[in-house]
ROPADREN-720183 format. One line per field, with one value per residue (C-alpha): residue number from 1; x, y negated, z; residue in three letters. Coordinates in nm, 3 decimals. Layout:
REM residues N
n <- [NUM ...]
px <- [X ...]
py <- [Y ...]
pz <- [Z ...]
res <- [ALA ...]
***
This chain:
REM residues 253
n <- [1 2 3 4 5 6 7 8 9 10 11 12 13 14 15 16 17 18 19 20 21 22 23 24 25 26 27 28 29 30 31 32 33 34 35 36 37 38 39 40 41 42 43 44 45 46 47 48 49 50 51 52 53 54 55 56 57 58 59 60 61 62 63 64 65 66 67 68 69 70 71 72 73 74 75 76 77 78 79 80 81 82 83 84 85 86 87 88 89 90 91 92 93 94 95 96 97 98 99 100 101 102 103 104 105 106 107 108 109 110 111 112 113 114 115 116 117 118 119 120 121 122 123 124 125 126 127 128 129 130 131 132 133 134 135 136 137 138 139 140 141 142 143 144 145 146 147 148 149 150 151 152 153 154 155 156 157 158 159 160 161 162 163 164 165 166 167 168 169 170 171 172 173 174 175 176 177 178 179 180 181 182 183 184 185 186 187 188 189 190 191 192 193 194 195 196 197 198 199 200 201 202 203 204 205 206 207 208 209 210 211 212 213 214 215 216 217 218 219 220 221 222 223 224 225 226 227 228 229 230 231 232 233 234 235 236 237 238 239 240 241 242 243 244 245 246 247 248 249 250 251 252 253]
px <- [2.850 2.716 2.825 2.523 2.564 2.569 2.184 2.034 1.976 1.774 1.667 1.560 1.385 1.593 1.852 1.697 1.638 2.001 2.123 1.855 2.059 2.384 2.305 2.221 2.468 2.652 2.331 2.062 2.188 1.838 1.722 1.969 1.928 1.599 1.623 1.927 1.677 1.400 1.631 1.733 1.377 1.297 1.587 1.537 1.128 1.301 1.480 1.200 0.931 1.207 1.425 1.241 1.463 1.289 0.963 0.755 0.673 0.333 0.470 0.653 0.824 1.178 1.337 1.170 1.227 1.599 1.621 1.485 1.663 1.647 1.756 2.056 2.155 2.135 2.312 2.687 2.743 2.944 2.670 2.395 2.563 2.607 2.218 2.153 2.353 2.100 1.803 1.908 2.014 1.737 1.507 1.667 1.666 1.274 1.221 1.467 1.587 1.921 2.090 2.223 2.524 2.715 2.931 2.638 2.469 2.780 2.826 2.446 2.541 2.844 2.663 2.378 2.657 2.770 2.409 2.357 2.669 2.546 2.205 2.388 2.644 2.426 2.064 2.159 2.091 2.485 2.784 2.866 3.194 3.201 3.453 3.444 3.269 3.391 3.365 3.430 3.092 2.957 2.764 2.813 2.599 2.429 2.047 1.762 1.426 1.302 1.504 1.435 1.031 1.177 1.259 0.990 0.737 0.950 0.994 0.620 0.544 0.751 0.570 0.248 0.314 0.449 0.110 -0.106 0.086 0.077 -0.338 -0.337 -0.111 -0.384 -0.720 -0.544 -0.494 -0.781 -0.990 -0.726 -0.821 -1.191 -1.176 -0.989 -1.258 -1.535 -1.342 -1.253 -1.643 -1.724 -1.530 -1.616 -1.983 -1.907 -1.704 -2.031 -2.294 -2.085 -1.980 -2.463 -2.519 -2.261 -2.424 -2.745 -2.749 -2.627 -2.945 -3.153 -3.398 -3.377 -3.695 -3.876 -3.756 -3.805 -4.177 -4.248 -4.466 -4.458 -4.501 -4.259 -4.406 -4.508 -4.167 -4.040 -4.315 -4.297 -3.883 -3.954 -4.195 -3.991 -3.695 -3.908 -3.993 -3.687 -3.617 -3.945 -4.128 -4.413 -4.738 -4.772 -5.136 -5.287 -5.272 -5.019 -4.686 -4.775 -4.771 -5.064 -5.141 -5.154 -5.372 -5.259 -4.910 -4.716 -4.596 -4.244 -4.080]
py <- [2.179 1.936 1.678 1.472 1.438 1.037 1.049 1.215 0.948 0.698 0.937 1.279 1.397 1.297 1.457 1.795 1.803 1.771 1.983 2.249 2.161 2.189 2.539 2.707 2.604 2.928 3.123 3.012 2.738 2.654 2.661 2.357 2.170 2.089 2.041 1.794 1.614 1.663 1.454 1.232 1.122 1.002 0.799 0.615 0.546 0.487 0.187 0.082 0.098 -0.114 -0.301 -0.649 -0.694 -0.427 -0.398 -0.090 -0.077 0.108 0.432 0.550 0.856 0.914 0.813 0.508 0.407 0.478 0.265 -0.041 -0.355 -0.409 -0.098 -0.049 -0.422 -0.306 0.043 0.032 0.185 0.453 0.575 0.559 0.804 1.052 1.069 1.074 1.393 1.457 1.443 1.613 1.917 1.924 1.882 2.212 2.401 2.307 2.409 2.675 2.514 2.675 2.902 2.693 2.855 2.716 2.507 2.318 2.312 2.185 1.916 1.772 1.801 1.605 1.331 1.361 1.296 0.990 0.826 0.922 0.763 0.454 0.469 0.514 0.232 -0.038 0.014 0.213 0.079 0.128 0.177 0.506 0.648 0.896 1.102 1.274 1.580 1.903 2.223 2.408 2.371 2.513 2.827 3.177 3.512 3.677 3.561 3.690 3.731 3.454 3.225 3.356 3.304 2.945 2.903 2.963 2.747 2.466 2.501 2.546 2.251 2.035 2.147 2.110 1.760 1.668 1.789 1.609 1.271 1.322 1.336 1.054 0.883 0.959 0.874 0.556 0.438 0.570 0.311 0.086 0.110 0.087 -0.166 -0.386 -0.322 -0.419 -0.737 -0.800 -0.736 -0.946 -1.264 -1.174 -1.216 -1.510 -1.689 -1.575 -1.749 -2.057 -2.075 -2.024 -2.290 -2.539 -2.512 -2.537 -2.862 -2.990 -2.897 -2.862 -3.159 -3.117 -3.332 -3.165 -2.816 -2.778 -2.840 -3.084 -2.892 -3.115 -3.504 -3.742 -3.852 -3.448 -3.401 -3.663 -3.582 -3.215 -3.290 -3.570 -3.335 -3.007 -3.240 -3.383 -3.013 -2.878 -3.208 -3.036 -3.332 -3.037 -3.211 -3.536 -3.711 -3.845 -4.245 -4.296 -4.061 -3.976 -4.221 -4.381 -4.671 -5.021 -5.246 -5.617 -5.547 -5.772 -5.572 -5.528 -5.726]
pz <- [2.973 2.719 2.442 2.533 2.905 2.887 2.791 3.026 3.281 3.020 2.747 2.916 2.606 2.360 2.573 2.601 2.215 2.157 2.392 2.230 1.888 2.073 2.219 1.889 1.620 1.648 1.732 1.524 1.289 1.118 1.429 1.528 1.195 1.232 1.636 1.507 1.298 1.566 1.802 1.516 1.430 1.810 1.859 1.531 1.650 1.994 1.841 1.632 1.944 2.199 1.942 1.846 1.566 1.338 1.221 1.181 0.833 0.662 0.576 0.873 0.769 0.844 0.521 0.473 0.845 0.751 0.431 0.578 0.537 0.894 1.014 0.792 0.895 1.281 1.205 1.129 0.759 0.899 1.132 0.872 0.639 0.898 1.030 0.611 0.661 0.944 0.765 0.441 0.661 0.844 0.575 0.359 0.709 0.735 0.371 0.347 0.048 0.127 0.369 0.655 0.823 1.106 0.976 0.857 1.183 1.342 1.088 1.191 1.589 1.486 1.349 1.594 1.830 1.669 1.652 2.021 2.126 1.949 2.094 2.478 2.411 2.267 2.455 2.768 3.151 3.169 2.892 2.916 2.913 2.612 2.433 2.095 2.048 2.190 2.023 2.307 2.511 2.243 2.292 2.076 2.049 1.818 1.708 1.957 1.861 2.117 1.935 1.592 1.705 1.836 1.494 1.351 1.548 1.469 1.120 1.098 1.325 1.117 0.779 0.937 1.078 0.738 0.556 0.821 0.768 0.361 0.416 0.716 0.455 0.171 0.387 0.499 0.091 -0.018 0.270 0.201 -0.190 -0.090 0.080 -0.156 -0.438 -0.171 -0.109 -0.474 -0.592 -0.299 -0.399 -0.768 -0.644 -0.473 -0.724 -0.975 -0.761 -0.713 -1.070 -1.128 -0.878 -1.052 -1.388 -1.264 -1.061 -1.417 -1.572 -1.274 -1.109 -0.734 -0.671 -0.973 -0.878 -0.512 -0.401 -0.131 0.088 0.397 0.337 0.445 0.753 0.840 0.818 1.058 1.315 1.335 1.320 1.638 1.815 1.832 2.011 2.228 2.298 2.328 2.615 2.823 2.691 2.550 2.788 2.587 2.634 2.279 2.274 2.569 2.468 2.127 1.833 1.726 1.506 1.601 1.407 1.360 1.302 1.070 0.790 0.761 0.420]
res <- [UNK UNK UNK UNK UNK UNK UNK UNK UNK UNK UNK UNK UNK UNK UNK UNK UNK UNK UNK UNK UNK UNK UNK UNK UNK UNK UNK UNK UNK UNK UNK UNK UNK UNK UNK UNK UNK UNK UNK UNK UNK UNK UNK UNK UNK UNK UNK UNK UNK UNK UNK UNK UNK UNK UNK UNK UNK UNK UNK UNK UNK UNK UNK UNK UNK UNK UNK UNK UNK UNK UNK UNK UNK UNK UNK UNK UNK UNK UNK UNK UNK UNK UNK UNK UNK UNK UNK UNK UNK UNK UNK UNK UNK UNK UNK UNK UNK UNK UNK UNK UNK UNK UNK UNK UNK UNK UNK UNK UNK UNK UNK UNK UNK UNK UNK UNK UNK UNK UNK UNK UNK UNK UNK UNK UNK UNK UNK UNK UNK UNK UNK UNK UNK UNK UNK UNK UNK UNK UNK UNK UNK UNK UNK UNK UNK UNK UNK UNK UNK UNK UNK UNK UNK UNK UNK UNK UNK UNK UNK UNK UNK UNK UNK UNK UNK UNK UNK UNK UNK UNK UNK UNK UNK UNK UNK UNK UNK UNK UNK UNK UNK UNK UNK UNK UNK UNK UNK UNK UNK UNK UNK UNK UNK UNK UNK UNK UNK UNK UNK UNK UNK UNK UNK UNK UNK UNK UNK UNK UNK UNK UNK UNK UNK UNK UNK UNK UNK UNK UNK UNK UNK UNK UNK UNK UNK UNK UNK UNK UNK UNK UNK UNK UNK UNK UNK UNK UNK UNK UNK UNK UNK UNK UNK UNK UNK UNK UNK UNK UNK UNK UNK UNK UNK]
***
């Protein structure tokens, strides 16, 4: 028997990572913290991935996904303490900042309860009938050394996805850094050339500075001649298609 029976048919891993929590308070409560806040940290990029009301936001750990103005609007005030409680516990089980006993694993499967119930009621196919947690499908025994080595892949897998996001997080400023300096020398270049060109028309004779290398009438025939060219008209016969001077002409006044 299970707590999280209700979210099963929509959310089959979330499901299994809570019932994993579920299983262990009594028999390896570190082991459920951080399953607790395993399962906590997929619903809450569930909602952000199908929800269109929030918006993913550059850092994407947990706590900042948490604190977001959108997300605390969407979760009820009640609800957000209690994954807070999540996380914290969680994050000393990870850490071992502290020894986490049952009780404290219990108090996280309480709360994951609470947020899973929300998640069911609110995005589910169907609105689940659900009840409040019972202690009694709750397993006991004593630690086993599977579980203990459980434990200690996921604590390790949690630390070591924490110290690759801290250096994705670190690559991704640094570039982000770089590439703000090459955009900022950039438009300092630009606004430099602009700023040389300016004063220099004021002092600067275009006619007198820029030699004329084609006459005016080389200009205008080689400019006439490569249309023509580019219309296939590229066979022209000297004296009938190409221009030639009349004699006799009046002259224009």
């Amino acid at each position: 028997m299970t707590n999280f029976h209700f979210l099963k048919s929509d959310w089959q891993d979330i499901y299994e990572e809570c019932k994993l929590a579920e299983d262990n308070v009594n028999k390896i409560p570190r082991f459920s913290a951080i399953t607790s806040r395993s399962a906590l940290e997929k619903i809450v990029h569930w909602l952000y991935e199908n929800d269109s009301s929030l918006i993913k936001p550059y850092d994407t750990a947990l706590a900042t996904l948490m604190h977001s103005y959108e997300f605390k609007t969407l979760v009820e005030e009640r609800v957000l303490r209690e994954i807070h409680i999540i996380r914290k516990i969680g994050n000393d089980a990870a850490h071992g900042v502290k020894k986490i006993n049952a009780h404290d694993a219990l108090i996280s499967i309480k709360c994951l309860h609470t947020f899973s119930t929300f998640l069911a009621k609110y995005y589910g196919d169907d609105i689940p009938e659900t009840k409040v947690f019972n202690e009694d499908f709750l397993q006991t025994g004593e630690e086993e050394q599977l579980l203990k080595r459980q434990l200690e892949i996921a604590q390790e897998k949690l630390i070591r996805q924490e110290e690759d996001f801290r250096i994705s997080q670190t690559k991704l400023q640094n570039q982000i850094e770089s590439s703000d300096a090459e955009r900022k020398k950039l438009l300092e270049q630009q606004a430099e050339l602009t700023n040389r060109r300016e004063e220099r028309q004021k002092t600067i004779n275009f006619v007198d500075a820029i030699p004329l290398n084609l006459s005016e009438q080389e200009t205008r025939s080689t400019y006439i001649d490569l249309y023509l060219k580019e219309s296939s008209w590229d066979n022209l016969s000297k004296g009938r298609d190409i221009e030639f001077e009349v004699k006799g002409m009046p002259k224009s006044t």
